[in-house]
C-alpha positions in Angstrom: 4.3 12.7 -25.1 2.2 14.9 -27.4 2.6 18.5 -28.0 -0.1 20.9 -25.7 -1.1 24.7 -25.0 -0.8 25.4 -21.3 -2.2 28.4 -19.2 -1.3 29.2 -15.4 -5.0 30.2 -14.0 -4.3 33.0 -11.3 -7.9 32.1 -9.9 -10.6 29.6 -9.4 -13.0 31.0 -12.3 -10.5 31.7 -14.3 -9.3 27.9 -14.4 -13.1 26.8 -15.0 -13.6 29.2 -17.8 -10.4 27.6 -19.2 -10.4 24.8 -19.4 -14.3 24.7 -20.1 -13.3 26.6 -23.3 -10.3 24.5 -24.7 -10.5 21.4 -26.1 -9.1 17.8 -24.4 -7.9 20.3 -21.3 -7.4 18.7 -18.1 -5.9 19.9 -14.8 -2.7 19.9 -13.4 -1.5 20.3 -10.1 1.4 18.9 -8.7 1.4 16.5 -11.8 2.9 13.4 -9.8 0.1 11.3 -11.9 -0.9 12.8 -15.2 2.9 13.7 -16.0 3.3 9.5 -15.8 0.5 8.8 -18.0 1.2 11.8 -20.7 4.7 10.3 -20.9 3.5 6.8 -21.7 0.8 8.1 -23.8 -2.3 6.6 -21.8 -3.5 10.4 -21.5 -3.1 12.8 -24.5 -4.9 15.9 -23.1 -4.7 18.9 -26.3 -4.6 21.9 -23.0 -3.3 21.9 -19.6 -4.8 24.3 -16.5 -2.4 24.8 -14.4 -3.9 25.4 -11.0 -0.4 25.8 -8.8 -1.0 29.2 -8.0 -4.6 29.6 -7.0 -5.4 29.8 -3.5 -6.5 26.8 -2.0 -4.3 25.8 0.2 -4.5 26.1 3.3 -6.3 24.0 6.2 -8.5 25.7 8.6 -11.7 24.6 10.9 -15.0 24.8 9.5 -18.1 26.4 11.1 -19.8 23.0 12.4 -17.0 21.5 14.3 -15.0 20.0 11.3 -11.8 20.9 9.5 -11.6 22.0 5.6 -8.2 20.7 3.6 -7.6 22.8 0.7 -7.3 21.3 -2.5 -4.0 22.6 -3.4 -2.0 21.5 0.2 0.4 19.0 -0.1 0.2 15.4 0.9 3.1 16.0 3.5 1.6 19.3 4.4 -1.9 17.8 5.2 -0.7 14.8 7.1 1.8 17.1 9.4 -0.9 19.1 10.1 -1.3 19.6 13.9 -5.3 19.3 13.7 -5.2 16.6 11.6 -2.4 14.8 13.8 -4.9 15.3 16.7 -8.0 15.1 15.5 -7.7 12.9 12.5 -4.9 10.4 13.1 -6.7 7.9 10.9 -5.8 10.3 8.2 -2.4 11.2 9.1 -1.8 7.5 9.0 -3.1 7.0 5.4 -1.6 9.5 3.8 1.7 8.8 5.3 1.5 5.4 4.0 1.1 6.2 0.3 3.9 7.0 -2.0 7.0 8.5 -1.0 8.1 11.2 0.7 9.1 12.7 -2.6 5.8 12.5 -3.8 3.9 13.3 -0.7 5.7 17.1 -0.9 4.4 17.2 -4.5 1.1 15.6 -4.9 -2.0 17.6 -4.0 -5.3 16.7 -2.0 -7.2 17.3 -4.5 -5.5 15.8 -6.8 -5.3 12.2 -4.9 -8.9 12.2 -5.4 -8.1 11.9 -9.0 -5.6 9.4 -9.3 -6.2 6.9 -12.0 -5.9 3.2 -11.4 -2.4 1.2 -11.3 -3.7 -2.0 -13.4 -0.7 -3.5 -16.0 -2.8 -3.1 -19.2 -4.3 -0.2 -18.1 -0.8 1.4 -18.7 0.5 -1.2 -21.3 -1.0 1.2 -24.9 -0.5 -2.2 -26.5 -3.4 -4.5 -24.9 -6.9 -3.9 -24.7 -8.1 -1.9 -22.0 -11.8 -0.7 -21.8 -11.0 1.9 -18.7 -8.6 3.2 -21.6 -10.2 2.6 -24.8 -13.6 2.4 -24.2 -15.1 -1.0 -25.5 -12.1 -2.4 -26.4 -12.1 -5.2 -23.7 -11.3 -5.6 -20.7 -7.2 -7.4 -20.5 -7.2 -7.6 -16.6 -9.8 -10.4 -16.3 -8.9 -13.4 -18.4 -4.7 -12.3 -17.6 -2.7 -11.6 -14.7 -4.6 -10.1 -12.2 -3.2 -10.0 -8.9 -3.8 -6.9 -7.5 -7.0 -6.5 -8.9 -10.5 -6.0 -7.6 -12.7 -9.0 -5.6 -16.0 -6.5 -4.8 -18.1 -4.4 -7.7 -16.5 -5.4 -10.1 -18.1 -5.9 -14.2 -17.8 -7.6 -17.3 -15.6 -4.5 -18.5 -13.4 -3.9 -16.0 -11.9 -5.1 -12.5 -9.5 -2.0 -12.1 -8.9 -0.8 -8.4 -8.5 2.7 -6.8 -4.8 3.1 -6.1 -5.2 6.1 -3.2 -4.5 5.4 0.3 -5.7 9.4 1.3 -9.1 8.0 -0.4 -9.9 5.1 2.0 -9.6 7.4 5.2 -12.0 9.8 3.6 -14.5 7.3 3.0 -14.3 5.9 6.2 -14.6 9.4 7.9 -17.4 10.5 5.9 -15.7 13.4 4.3 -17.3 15.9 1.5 -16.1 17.1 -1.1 -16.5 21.0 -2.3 -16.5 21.5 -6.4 -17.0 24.4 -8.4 -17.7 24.2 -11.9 -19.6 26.4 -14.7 -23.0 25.5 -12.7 -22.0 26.7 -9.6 -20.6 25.6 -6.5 -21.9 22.1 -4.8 -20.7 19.6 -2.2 -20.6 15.6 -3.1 -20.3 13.4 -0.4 -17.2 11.2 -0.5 -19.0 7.7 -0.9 -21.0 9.1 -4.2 -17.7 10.8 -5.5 -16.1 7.8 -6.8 -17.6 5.3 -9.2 -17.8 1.9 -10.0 -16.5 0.4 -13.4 -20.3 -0.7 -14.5 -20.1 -0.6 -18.3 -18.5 2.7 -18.1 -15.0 2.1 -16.6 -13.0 5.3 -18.4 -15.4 7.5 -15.9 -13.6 7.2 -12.4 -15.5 9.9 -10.6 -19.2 11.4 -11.3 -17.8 15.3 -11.9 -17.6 16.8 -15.1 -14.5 16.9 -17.0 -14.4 20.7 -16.3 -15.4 20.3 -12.3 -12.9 21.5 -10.0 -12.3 20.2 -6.3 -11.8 23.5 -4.0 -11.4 21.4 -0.7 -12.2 18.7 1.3 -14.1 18.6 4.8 -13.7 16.3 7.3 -16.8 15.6 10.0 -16.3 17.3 13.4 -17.3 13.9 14.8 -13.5 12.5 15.6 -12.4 9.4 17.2 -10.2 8.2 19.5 -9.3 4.5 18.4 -7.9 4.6 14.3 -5.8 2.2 12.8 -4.6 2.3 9.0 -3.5 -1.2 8.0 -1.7 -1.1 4.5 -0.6 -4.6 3.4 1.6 -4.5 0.5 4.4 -6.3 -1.7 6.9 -4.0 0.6 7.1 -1.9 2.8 7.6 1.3 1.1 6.9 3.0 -2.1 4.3 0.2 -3.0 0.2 0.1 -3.5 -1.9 -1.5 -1.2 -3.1 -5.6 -2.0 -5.4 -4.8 0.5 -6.0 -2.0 2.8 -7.6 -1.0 6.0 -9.0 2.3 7.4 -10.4 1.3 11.0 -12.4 3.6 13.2 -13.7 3.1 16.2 -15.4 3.8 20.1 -16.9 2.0 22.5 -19.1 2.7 25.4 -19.4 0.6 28.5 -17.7 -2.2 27.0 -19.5 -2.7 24.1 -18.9 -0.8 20.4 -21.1 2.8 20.6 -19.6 3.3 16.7 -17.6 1.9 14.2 -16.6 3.2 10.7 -14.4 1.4 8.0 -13.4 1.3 4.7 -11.2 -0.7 2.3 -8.9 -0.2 -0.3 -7.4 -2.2 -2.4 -9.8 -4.2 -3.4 -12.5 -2.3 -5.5 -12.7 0.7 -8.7 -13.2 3.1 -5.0 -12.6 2.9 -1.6 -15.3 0.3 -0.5 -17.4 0.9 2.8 -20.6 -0.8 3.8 -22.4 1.2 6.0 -25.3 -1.8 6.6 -22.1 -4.1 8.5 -21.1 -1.2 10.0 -24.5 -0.5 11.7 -24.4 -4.7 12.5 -21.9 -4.1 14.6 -23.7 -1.4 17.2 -24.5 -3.0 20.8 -21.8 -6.0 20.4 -18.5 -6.6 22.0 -15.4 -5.8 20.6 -13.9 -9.1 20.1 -11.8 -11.2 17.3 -15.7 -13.0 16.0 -17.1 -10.3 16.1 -14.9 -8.3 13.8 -14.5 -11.4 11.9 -18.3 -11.1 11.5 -18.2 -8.4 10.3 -15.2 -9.2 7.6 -17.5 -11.9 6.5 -20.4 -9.9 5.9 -18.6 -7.0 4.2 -17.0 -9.8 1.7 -20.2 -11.9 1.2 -20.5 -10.7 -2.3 -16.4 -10.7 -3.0 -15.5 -12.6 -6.6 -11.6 -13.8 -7.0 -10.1 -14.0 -10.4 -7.6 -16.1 -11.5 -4.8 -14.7 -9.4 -6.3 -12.7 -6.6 -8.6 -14.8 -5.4 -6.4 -14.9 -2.2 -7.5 -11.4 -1.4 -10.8 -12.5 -0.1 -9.5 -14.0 2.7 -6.5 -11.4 3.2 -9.2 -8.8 3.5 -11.5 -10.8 6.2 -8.2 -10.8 8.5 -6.6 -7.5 7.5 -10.2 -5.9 9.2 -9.9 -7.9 12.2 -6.2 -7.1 12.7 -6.8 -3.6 11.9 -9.7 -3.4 14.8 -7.9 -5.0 17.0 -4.5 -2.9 16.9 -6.9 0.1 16.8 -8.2 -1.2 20.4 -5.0 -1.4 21.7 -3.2 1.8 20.5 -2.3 3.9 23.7 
């Protein structure tokens, strides 16, 4: 780990002006990410912001119906929530599927949103990594590659999103609050995160000095969620695949239905144009498997994970179907 300055920010403007000032800075939080990669030497910031004590964490409704999740609560803390519990189960169930319980205590909602990817060269300093070391090349593709990405993937990269916190959101249509030396602005979730393109090291389309303030969830809830994780076991591992399922139905017949997967793309991947397919029909095993198929049509497999294709088209019709039969 190399040597850095650090500063404790004792408000929001205070960590913006730092770290907008200081050279190589990045944020830190509750560190259960950036602390990995510093001590393996994939990240080398110069200055750290430490935003521990600002105050941003707490989780309160919103004007329009919808709740706010400060950027600073805990994992654990967000997923115990009452309101969430009640009016968000699908992200209850996420979160409480990532990690451990260590971690959830520690890691921040904010900064799940900035969790880097979990690819092999990615962390390995001494292969080729373009998400690393920009043009350098891209390991992943011609070597093992597993758990890598099947949808939007490029030439330079096939990395996936690690966060299980990050598929719920997409699925739920959350937005994202930021502050930075412009001003304050809200992103919604689906353009938050990136895909690799020819610029893999970008993740996210902030700013290096942008700062997440909180995250706000829809006031539109519903009432049959499921969160399918599969995974190499059962705990403390990422997901090959993952689920976030959402849906209601009305006289028999699906009145709306959200989804999003993880797992299997550089961000949570949701296609709203299958979605909207799926208005008007029944809710039955061909028809979600319809819609697997059509939210995989453009899907490529690589050496190894080509078997993800297919694990995807059943995980979302298992997914639907547990979330129709959940009491």
């Amino acid at each position: 780990m190399n040597s850095f300055s650090y500063l404790r920010a004792v408000n929001v403007a205070d960590a913006v002006e730092d770290i907008n000032t200081k050279n190589k800075a990045k944020f830190i939080a509750g560190g259960t990410n950036i602390l990995d990669l510093m001590k393996v030497n994939v990240e080398r910031p110069e200055h750290l912001t430490d935003l521990t004590r600002l105050p941003l964490t707490e989780i309160q409704n919103t004007e329009d119906g919808g709740l706010r999740l400060g950027a600073l609560a805990t994992n654990a803390v967000t997923a115990w929530n009452e309101q969430v519990q009640q009016r968000y189960p699908l992200l209850a169930k996420a979160i409480l599927a990532g990690a451990s319980a260590q971690l959830r205590n520690m890691a921040t909602n904010g900064g799940n949103l900035f969790q880097r990817t979990r690819c092999y060269y990615f962390y390995d300093t001494a292969t080729p990594c373009n998400k690393r070391e920009p043009g350098s090349g891209c390991s992943a593709i011609n070597g093992y590659n597993r758990i890598h990405a099947v949808l939007g993937t490029s030439e330079h990269c096939i990395a996936t999103h690690p966060s299980d916190m990050c598929v719920a959101l997409a699925a739920l249509d959350a937005k994202v609050n930021v502050t930075g030396t412009k001003g304050d602005w809200v992103v919604d979730f689906a353009d938050f995160h990136r895909l690799p393109g020819d610029q893999p090291e970008l993740d996210n389309n902030l700013q290096p000095g942008d700062l997440v303030t909180s995250i706000d969830l829809p006031a539109k809830t519903f009432s049959k969620v499921q969160y399918l994780k599969l995974r190499d076991r059962q705990s403390y591992a990422f997901a090959i695949v993952s689920v976030a399922a959402a849906i209601e139905l009305e006289g028999g017949t699906i009145k709306e239905i959200q989804m999003a997967l993880g797992g299997v793309a550089h961000k949570p991947w949701r296609d709203k144009s299958a979605e909207a397919m799926m208005i008007g029909k029944t809710p039955t095993k061909e028809n979600f498997r319809l819609l697997a198929e059509t939210v995989l049509a453009t899907a490529k497999g690589y050496s190894y994970n080509s078997f993800k294709i297919e694990l995807a088209k059943r995980a979302i019709v298992r997914a639907f179907t547990e979330a129709l039969q959940a009491v």
